[in-house]
C-alpha positions as CSV (number, residue, x, y, z in Angstrom):
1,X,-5.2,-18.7,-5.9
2,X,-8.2,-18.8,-8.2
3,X,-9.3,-15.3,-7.8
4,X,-6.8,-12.3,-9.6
5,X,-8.6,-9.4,-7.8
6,X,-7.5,-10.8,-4.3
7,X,-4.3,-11.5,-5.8
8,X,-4.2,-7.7,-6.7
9,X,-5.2,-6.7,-3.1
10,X,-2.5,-8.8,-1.8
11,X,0.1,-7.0,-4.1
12,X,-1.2,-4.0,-3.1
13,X,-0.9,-4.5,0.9
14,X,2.4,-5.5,0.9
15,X,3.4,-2.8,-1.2
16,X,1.7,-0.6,1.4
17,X,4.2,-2.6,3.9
18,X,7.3,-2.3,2.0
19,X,7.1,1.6,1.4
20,X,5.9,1.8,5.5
21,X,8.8,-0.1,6.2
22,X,11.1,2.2,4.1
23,X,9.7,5.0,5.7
24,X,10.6,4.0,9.1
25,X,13.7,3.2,7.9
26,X,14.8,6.3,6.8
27,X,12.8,8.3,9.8
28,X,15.1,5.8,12.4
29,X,18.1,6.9,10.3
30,X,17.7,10.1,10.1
31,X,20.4,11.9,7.8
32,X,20.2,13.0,4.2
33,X,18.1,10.2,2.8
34,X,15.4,10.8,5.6
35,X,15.3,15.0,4.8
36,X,15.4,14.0,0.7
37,X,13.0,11.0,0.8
38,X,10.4,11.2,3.4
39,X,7.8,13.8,2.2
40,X,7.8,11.4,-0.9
41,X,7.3,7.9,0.8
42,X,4.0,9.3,2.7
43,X,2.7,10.6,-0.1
44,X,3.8,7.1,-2.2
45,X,2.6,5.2,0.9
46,X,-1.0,6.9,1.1
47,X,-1.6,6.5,-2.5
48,X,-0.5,2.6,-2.2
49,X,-3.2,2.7,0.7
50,X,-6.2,4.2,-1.1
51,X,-5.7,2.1,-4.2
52,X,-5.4,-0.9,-1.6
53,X,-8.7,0.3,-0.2
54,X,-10.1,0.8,-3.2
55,X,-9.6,-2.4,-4.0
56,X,-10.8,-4.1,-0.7
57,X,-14.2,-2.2,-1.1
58,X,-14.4,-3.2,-4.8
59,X,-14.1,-7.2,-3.6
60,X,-16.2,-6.8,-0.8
61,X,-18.6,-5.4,-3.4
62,X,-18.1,-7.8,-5.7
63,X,-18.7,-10.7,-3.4
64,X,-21.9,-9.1,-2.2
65,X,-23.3,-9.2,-5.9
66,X,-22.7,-13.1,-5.5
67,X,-20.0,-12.3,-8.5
């Protein structure tokens, strides 16, 4: 994997995942940890998304430019 910016989108998708997948989580479980942490995870999980998007643009941007 020659190229760090894809290597940075990658990161930044599956960290998009992971925080998803901890938000289902908690929602399926319900309980304390759901009412405590789930406000937090969407707003964690929508800034992991607009930096991933970010970053998608900026590559697709990039590679456009012949860079």
């Amino acid at each position: 994997m020659g190229d760090p910016l894809l290597v940075l989108i990658v990161l930044a998708c599956l960290a998009v995942v992971v925080i998803l997948m901890l938000g289902l989580g908690g929602f399926a479980g319900g309980g304390a940890f759901n009412k405590k942490n789930s406000n937090k995870l969407m707003r964690y999980r929508i800034a992991a998304q607009f930096v991933a998007v970010c970053l998608i643009v900026l590559y697709v941007f990039l590679r456009q430019k012949g860079g």
